[in-house]
N, C-alpha and C positions, 0 to 999 in steps of 0.2 A: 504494500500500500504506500503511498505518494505522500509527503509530509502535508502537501495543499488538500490532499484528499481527508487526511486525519482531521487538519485544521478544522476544514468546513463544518460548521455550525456550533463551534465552540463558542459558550459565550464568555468563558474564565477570563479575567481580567489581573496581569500578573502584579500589579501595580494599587486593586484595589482597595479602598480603606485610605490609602496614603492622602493626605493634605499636604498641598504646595503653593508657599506665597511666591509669585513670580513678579518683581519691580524691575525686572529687566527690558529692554529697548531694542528697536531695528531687529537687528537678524540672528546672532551667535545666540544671548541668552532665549528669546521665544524659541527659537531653532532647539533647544534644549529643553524648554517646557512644553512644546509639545510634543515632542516624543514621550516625554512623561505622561502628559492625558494620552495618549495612543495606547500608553499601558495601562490607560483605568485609574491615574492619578486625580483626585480634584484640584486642577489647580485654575489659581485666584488670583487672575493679572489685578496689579493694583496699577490705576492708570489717573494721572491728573483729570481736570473736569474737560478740557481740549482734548483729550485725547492720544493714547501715543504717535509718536511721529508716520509709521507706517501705514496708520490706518488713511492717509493722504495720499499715497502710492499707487499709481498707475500699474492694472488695470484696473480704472473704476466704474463701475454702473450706477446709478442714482445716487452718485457718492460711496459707495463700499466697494473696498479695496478688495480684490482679490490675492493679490499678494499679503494684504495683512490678512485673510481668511487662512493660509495656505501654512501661516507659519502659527496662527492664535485660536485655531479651530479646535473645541474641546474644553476650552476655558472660561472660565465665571469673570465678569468683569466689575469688581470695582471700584469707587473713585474716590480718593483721600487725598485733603490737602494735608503730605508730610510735612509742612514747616508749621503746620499748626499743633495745639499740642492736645486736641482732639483726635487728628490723624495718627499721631504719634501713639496714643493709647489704644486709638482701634490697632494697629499693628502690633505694638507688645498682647494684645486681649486675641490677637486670630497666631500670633506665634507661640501662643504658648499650648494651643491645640495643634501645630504643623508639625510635620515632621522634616519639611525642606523647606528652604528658602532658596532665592537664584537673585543676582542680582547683577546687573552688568555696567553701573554706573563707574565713575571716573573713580581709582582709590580716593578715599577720603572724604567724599560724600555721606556714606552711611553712617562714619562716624561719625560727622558736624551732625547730622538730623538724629543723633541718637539714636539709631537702628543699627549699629555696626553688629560684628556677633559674639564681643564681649558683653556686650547691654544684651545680645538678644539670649543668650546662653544664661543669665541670671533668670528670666521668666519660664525659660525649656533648655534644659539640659539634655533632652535628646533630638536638637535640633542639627539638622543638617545644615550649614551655610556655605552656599557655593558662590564666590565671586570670580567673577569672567572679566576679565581686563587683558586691553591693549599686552603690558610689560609685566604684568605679576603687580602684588599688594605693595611690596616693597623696594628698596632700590633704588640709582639714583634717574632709570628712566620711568618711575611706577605713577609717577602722575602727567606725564607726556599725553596730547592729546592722542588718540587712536582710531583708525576705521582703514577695514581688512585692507584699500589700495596701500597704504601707508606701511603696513606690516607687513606687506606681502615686499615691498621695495627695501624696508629694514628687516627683513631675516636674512635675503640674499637670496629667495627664491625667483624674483623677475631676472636678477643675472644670469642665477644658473639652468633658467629656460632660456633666455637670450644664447647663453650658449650651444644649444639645440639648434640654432637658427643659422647655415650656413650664410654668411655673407653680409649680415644684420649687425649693427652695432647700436644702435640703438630701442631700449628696452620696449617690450609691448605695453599698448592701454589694458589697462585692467579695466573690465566688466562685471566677471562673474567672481563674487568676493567667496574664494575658495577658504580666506582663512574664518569666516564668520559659520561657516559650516559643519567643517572640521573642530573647531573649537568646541560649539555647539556638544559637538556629537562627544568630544571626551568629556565635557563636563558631566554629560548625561553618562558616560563609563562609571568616573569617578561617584557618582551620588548612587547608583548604582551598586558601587562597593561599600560604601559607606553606610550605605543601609544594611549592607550584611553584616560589618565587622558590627553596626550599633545593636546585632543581636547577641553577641558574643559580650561586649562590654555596655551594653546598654547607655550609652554616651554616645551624643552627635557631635559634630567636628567641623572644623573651616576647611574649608578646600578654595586653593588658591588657581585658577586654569589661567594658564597666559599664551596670549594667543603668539606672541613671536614664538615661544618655543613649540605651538604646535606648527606654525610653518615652517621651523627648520626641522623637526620629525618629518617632511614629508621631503629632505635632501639627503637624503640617507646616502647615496655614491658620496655627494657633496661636500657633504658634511667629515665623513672618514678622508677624502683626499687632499681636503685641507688646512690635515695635521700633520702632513710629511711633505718635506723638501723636494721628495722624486717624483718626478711626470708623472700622473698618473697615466693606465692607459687611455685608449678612445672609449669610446662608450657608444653602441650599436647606433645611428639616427634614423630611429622611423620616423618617418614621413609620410607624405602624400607619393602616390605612385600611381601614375598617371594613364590613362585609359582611352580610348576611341572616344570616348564620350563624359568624359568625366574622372573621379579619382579613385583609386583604393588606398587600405591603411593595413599593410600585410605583416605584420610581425616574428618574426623569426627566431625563437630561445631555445633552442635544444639541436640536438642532432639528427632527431628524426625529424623535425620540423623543413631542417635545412634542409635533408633528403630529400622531401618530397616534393620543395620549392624545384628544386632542379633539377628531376624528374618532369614536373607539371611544368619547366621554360624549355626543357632540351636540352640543357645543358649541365648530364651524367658526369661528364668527365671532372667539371668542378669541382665535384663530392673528392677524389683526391690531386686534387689540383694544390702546391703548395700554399697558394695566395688565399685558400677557402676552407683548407682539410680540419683546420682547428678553430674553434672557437675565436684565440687569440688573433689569430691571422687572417680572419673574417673580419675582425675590429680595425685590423691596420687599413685591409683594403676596402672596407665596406661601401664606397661611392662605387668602386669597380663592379662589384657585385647588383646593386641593385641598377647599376647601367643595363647589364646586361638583364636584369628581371625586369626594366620598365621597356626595354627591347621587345620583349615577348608581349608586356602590359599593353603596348600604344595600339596593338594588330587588334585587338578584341575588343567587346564591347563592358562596362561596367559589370553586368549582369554576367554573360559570358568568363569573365576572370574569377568572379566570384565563386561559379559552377566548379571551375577546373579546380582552383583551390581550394575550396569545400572538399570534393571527392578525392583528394590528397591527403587532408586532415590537415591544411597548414589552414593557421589563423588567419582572417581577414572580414573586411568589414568596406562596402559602401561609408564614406561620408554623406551622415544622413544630419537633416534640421532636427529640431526637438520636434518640430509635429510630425515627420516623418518616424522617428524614434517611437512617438506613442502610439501610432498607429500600430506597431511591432505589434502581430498578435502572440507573441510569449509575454509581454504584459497583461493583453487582456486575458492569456488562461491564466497568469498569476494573480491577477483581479489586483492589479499595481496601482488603480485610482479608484477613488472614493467621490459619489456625487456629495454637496456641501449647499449648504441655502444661507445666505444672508438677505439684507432689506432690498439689494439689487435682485436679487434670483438664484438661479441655480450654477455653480462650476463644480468641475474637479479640484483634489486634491492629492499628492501623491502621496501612498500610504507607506509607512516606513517598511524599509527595502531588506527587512529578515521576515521570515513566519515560524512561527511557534505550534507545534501539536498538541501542547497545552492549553493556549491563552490566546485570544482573541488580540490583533495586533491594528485593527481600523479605528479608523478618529472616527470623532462625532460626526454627526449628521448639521447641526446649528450650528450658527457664529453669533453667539452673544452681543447684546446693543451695550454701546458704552454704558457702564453706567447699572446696567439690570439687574444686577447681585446685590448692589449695595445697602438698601434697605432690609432684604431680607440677612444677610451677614452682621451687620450693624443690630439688628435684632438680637441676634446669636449669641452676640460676646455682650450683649446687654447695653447697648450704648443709643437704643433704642427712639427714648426719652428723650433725650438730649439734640440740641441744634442739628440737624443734620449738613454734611457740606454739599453745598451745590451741586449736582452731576452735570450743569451746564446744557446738557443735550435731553432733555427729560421725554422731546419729542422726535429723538433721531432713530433712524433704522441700522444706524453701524455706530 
């Protein structure tokens, strides 16, 4: 039986029970609390009366964002003024029932508003507190402003893709903030662990996630060849390999893989040919080599290259768009999007990319209106009675 076959119609939630206050912004900390409601967590964006910034974020329909749907979908919204000391109290009165906190704001924020997680560890001691930053808590670059292009330029990661770049010397624009995601996703490792060890020692903890050091985890050649003196060697360049009508992305790491590249170009004798018979020797001459693979590539068609190397077992892949990509039906038999409704209507949302035979691993179905939880939360911890703060948007649909 198939793990997707077991899955279906699970409804175990491996996350449920848990309470999570998330005061975290834009992309790395949501990015990390919803993966948490994905497991059944409640968590409880705390969001000024405006609104967080994302929810302004193209794609919008009648105003809601689908981008803030995509990364806040699953979550109770709501709204505290923390410099007040109203707000302040509702946050110590709902942390002292959580078990996580996430927080993504600049070091030293939480501690000026009195929510740092020595204050918050006095009201819950088996609180989890996860702070997400640019440089780490501490340090002398830890209150440096931060956002992923910036980090991605200070780990060393756009250089050492520029270096990938025959003939380039000048670094790429950054679009897709790779380190807000990644970031994201260990923080959700680490809280993760944290809620195990807190069954062992029954005590939460600070967890410090910095996002530079998760982008130089992802230069791992990089990072080792830039503590010794000696050349490293080349390093294979996949690329685009070009086609009658377009490109391929054919990757080559083994030896049987290389075998059956040239087999499927024609060119046997390669295989022990000095300039290709090794690993090593494949590195030196690699331009050679995929000369003579884009040789064979230019004769056929996209589709055509694919076939031949399919039926080979060598790796390769069309350059496809993202709508092209979702169309892929091994997404839709992995059921890899979730319909989602907010005040605009109906989208998708991509459902996190493991499945479980235990536990149910899809987001919610709603996207909360700013603002909708607060009365009924504000009840909860008994603060009821008292002034309530403005939600600002009391007649908004996001």
């Amino acid at each position: 039986m198939q793990l997707a076959d077991k899955h279906e119609g699970t409804t175990t939630k491996a996350f449920a029970g848990l309470r999570v206050l998330d005061f975290s912004t834009t992309i790395a900390g949501p990015h990390c609390t919803r993966m948490l409601a994905d497991m059944g967590a409640e968590v409880i964006k705390i969001e000024t009366d405006g609104g967080e910034t994302m929810r302004t974020r193209p794609p919008l329909r009648k105003g809601c964002s689908t981008t803030f749907g995509q990364l806040n979908v699953g979550k109770k919204s709501v709204v505290l003024d923390l410099k007040s000391e109203d707000g302040k109290e509702a946050v110590r009165r709902l942390a002292a029932t959580s078990d996580v906190l996430v927080e993504n704001f600049r070091p030293g924020v939480m501690h000026r508003l009195r929510l740092d997680y020595d204050s918050m560890r006095q009201v819950n001691q088996k609180l989890i507190y996860c702070s997400i930053s640019g440089y780490g808590q501490t340090g002398p670059s830890a209150e440096l402003p931060a956002y992923a292009p910036v980090i991605h330029a200070a780990s060393g990661y756009d250089l050492a893709h520029l270096a990938y770049q025959p003939g380039r010397n000048r670094p790429d624009y950054c679009g897709i903030y790779h380190a807000d995601v990644v970031t994201g996703t260990y923080g959700f490792g680490a809280i993760a662990s944290a809620l195990y060890q807190r069954t062992v020692t029954g005590l939460g903890q600070h967890i410090d996630v910095s996002m530079l050091e998760t982008m130089l985890s992802l230069t791992l050649t990089e990072l080792q060849s830039s503590q010794f003196a000696v050349k490293p060697p080349p390093r294979p360049m996949f690329g685009p390999t070009e086609t009658e009508n377009g490109y391929v992305m054919i990757t080559i790491a083994s030896e049987k893989t290389f075998q059956g590249l040239m087999g499927v170009i024609g060119r046997l004798a390669w295989i022990s040919d000095p300039r290709f018979s090794t690993y090593a020797a494949r590195r030196e001459n690699w331009a050679d080599m995929m000369d003579g693979v884009e040789a064979w590539s230019r004769q056929l068609t996209t589709d055509a290259c694919l076939a031949a190397l399919g039926a080979a077992g060598v790796p390769a892949s069309a350059y496809r768009t993202v709508s092209e990509a979702l169309a892929d039906p091994q997404l839709a038999h992995r059921q890899a999007l979730s319909e989602v409704r907010d005040g605009g209507g109906s989208f998708q949302v991509l459902n996190l990319p493991f499945r479980m035979s235990g536990a149910d691993t899809t987001p919610a179905k709603t996207m909360a209106v700013l603002g909708e939880h607060t009365d009924a939360l504000r009840d909860e911890i008994g603060l009821a009675d008292e002034a309530p703060i403005p939600s600002g948007k009391t007649a908004a649909t996001c």
